[in-house]
N, C-alpha and C positions, 0 to 999 in steps of 0.2 A: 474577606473583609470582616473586619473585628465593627460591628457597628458601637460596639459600646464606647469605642476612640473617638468617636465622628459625635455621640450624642453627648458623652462628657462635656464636650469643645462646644458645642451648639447650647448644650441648656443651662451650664454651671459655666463656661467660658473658663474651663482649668482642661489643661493638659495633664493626663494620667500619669501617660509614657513618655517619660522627659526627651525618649530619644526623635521623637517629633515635634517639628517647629510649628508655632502660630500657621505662617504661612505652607506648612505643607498641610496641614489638618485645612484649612480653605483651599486652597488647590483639590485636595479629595474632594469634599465639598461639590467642588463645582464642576468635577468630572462625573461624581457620582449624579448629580441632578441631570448632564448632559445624554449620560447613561440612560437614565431612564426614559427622557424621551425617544431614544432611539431602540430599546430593547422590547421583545413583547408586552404590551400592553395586557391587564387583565379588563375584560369585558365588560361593560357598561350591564350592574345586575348581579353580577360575580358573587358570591360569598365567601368569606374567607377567616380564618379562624386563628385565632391566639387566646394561648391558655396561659397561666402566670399562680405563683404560690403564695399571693398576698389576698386579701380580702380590699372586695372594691368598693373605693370611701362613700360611708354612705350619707354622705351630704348631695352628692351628684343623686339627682333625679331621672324620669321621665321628661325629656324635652330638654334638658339642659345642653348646652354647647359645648363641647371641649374644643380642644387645640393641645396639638403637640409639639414640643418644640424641637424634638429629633426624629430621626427617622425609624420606621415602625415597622416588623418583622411581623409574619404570619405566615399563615401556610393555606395552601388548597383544601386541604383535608381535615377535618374537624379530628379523626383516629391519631395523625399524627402531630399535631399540635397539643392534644391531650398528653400523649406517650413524653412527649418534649420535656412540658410542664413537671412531668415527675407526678411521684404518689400522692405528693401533699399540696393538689390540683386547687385550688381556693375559688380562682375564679376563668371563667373561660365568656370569651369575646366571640359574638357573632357578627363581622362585618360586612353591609353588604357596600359594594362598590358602584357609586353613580359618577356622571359625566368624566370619565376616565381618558380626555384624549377625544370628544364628542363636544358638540355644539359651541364650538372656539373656545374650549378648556383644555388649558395641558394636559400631558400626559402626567401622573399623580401615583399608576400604583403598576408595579410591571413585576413578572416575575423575573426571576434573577438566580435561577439553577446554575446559570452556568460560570459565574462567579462566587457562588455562595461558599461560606463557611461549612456547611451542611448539606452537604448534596441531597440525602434521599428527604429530608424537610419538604421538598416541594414549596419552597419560599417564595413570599412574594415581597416587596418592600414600598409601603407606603411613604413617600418623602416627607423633609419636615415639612411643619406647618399650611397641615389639612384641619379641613373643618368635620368634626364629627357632631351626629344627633342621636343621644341617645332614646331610641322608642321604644324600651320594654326594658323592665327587670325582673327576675326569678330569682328568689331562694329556694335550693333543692340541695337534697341530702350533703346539708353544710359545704355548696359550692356557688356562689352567685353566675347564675346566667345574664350577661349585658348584652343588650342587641342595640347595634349601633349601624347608624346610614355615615357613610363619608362622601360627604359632597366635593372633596378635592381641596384648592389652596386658599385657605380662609382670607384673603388676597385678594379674588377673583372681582 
């Protein structure tokens, strides 16, 4: 699965690849959300890691809320989400995963090896439109450290 077909359509509402219609890009959509409630869950507590080759805006704070409006790729392992990102690492994401599929919240962040584009990734996929809190930031040897709680679907 090419997520960047599914986040185009979700956050700018344009099709990349013309050779996909409105409605089959929502039909994925809504397999892909079905997906996830029925595939392993990651653990209530979980850490998980995305690295990325931008500098992260520094208008976002300590406490601030985001929301994403596509769906969010990361990995198990902090080594290969680094390795992903490539040399010119900018900034790297500490996610830790709460009510994940616990206390009548959907399921929100599953791993997904066995679909993935990427197999050795160890990938996990955060659905769209979770709620993130950012509680810490670090500047270190020209990389921003973000640590972020996801509380699941900013919805709930």
């Amino acid at each position: 699965m090419d997520w960047r077909i599914l986040n185009t359509y979700l956050i700018h509402k344009e099709i990349i690849f013309k050779k996909y219609s409105e409605a089959e890009l929502k039909s994925w959509i809504c397999c892909l959300h079905n997906e996830i409630k029925s595939i392993r869950n990651v653990k209530d507590g979980t850490i998980v890691y995305r690295c990325y080759n931008s500098k992260f805006p520094s208008n976002i704070g300590i406490g601030s809320k985001l929301c994403l409006s596509g769906f969010y790729s990361a990995s198990l392992e902090k080594r290969i989400a680094e390795k992903f990102a490539g040399t010119k690492q900018n900034t790297t994401m500490e996610i830790t995963i709460l009510n994940n599929g616990t206390n009548g919240f959907p399921n929100y962040c599953c791993v997904v090896d066995s679909f993935s584009k990427y197999k050795d990734l160890k990938e996990v996929i955060i659905t769209s439109h979770c709620s993130f809190i950012v509680t810490d930031i670090e500047h270190l040897d020209n990389c921003d450290y973000i640590y972020l709680i996801c509380e699941g679907f900013l919805f709930n």
